[in-house]
C-alpha positions in Angstrom: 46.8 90.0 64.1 50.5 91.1 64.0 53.1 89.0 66.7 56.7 89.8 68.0 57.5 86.1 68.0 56.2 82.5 67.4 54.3 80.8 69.7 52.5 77.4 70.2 49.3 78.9 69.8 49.4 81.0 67.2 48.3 78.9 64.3 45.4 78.5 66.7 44.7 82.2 66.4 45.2 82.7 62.8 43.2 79.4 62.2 40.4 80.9 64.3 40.4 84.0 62.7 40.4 82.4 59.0 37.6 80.7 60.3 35.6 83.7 61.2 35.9 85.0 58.0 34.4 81.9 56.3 31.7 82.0 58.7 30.9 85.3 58.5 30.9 84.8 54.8 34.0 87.0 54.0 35.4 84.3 52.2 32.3 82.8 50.1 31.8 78.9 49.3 33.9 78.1 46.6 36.9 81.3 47.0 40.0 81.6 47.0 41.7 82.7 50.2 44.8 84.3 50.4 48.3 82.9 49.8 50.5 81.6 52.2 53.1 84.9 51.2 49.9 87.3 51.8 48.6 86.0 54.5 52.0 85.8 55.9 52.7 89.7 55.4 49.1 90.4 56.8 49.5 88.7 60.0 52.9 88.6 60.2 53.6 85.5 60.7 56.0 82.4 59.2 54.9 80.0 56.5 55.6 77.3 58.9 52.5 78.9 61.0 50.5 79.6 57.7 50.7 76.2 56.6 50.0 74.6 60.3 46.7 77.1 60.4 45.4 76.0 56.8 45.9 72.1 57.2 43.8 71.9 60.2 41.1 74.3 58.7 41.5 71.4 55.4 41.4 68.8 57.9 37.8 69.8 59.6 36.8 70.5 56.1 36.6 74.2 56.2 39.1 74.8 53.0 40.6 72.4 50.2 43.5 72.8 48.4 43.6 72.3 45.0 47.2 71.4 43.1 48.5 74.6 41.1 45.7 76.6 41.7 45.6 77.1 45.8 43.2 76.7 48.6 39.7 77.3 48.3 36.8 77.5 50.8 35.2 74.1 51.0 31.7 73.3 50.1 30.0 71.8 53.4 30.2 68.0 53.7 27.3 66.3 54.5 27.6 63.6 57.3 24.7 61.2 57.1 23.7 58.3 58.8 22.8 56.1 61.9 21.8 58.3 64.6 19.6 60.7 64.4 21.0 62.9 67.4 23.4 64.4 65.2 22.8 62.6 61.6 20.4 63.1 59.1 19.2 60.7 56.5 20.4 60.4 53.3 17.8 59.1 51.7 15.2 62.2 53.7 17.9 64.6 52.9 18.2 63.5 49.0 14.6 62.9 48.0 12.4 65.2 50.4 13.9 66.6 53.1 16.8 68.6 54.0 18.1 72.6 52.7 18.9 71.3 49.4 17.9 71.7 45.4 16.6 68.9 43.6 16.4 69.4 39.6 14.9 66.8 37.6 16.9 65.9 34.5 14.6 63.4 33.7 11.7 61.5 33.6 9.3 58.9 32.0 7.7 55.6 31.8 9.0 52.3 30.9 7.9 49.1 30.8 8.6 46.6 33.7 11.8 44.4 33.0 11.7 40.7 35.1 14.3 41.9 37.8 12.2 45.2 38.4 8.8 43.0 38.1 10.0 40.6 40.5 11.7 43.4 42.9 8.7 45.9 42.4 5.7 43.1 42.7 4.5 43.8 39.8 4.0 41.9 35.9 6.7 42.3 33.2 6.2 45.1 31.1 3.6 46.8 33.6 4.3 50.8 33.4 6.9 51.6 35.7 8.0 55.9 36.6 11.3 56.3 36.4 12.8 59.6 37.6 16.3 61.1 37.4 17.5 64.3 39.9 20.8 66.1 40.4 20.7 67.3 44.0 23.0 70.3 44.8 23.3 72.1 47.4 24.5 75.6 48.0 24.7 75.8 44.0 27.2 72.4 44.2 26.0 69.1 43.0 26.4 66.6 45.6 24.3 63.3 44.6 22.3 62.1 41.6 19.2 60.2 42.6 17.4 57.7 40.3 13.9 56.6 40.8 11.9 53.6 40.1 8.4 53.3 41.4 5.0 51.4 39.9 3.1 53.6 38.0 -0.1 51.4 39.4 0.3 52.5 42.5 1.8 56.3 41.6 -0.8 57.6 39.3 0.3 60.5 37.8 3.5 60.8 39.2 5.6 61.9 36.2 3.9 64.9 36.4 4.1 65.6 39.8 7.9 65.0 40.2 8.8 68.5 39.4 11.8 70.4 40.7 12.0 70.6 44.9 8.8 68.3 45.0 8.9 66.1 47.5 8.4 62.6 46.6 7.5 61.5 50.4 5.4 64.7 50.7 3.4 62.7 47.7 3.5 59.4 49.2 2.1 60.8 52.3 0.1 63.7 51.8 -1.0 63.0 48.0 -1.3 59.5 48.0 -2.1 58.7 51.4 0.3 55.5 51.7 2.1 55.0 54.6 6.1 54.2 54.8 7.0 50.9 55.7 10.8 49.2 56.1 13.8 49.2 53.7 17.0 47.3 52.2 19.5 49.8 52.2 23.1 48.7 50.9 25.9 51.0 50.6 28.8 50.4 47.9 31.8 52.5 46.1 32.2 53.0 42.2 33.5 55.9 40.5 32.0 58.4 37.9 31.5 57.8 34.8 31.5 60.8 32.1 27.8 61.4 32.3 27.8 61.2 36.1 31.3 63.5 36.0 29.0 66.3 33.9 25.9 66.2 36.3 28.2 66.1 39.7 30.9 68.6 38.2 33.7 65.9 39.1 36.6 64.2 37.2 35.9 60.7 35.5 36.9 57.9 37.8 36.3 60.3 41.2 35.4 58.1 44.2 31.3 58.3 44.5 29.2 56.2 47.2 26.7 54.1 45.8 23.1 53.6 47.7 20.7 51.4 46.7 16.9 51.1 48.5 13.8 49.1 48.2 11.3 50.3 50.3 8.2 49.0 51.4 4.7 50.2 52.2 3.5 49.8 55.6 2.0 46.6 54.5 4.6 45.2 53.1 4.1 46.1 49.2 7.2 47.1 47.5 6.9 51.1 47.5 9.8 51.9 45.0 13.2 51.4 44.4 15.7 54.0 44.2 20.1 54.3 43.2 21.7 57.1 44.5 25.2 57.8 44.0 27.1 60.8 46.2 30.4 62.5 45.6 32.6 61.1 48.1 34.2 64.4 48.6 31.1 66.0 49.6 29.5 63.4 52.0 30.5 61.1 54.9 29.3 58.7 56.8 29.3 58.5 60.5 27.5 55.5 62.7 27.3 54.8 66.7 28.5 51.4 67.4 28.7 49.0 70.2 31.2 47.1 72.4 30.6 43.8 70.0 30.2 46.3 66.8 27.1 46.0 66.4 25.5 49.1 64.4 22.8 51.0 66.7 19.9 53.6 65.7 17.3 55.4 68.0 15.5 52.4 68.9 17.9 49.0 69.3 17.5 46.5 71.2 20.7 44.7 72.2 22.2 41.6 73.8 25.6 40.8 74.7 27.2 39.5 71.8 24.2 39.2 69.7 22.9 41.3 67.0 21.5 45.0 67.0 18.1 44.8 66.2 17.1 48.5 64.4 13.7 50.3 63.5 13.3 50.2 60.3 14.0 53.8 59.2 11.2 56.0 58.7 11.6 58.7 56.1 
């Protein structure tokens, strides 16, 4: 894509083109590209362009540059939430639905503390399954997913929960219980050196925090579940109204008052 001269567009062009090639799979998940000097000698054009082109490919998440070692095809970002026209969510996406891997580093019983017996419905020290996945996707971890459900009303589970099962593949189809509502709360923390290893991330990198109690269909607490997500690697997006009020697929509103949601179903 040589040029005589500099023009307003151009960036636009070599952007585009840069693009292609990370679509096409040219430049592979997790490259490097090019320089700014070679990219400049193979298009001919200046570093003033070069750098224009490359920020807004960083920008829509395309490429990220990384300090003294360059820029680097970008692992796609997930953007979860609200409305499902163009969301997905995380919860589905992490623990049974969605293009991903999910690889169990580990599992077991334990014994029912008071703050899990009370949030679970169920005695102190009755058996509880507690399940631990990294979930990674195009070979990148993205999330670790931590699961606490009564082994009363999960027979078995343990050894079901293997790698790319499905947990609500097993809810529904295995154990025939039907999904119900859920608390869902969304914080920040940052990682911690076990969470670093598993997610491939510095100590003290920004991670989303999600915690979730769901509920049968008749109410009975289902299981309770902590997931944390790089924040590097996911974002959230929700559809709001003129008063702010958050709004899903079915939400009823009034002027000034509340949204009223579905539950979500996943």
């Amino acid at each position: 894509m040589a040029a005589r001269h500099e023009s307003g567009i151009l960036y636009l062009q070599l952007g585009s083109d840069i693009r292609q090639k990370i679509l096409s799979g040219e430049y592979p998940i997790g490259s490097k590209i090019p320089t700014e000097q070679e990219l400049c000698d193979k298009y001919d054009v200046s570093r003033i362009t070069v750098r224009r082109a490359i920020q807004d490919l960083v920008e829509d998440g395309l490429l990220e540059k990384v300090r003294g070692k360059g820029t680097f095809v970008a692992v796609p970002k997930h953007v979860v939430g609200s409305s499902p026209t163009d969301q997905r969510s995380f919860t589905s996406l992490v623990m049974g639905e969605g293009p991903v891997i999910r690889n169990v580093v580990e599992k077991r019983l334990s014994k029912a503390d008071k703050h899990f017996a009370d949030m679970l419905g169920c005695e102190v020290g009755a058996p509880l399954c507690y399940v631990r996945r990294v979930v990674l996707d195009n070979n990148y971890p993205f999330a670790i997913d931590e699961l606490i459900a009564p082994e009363q009303l999960f027979p078995g589970l343990i050894g079901l929960m293997q790698d790319n099962v499905s947990f609500y593949d097993l809810v529904e189809n295995h154990y025939g219980i039907a999904f119900g509502s859920e608390d869902l709360t969304i914080g920040v923390t940052t990682a911690r050196d076990d969470e670093g290893q598993l997610l491939r991330c510095n100590i003290g990198a920004p991670l989303f925090i999600l915690k979730k109690l769901m509920r049968c269909a008749d109410g009975t607490p289902m299981h309770y579940s902590k997931s944390i997500l790089r924040g590097d690697r996911v974002s959230y997006k929700f559809t709001v109204d003129r008063f702010g009020n958050t709004l899903t697929s079915d939400t009823s509103m009034a002027p000034g008052g509340p949204a009223t949601p579905r539950p979500s179903i996943n």
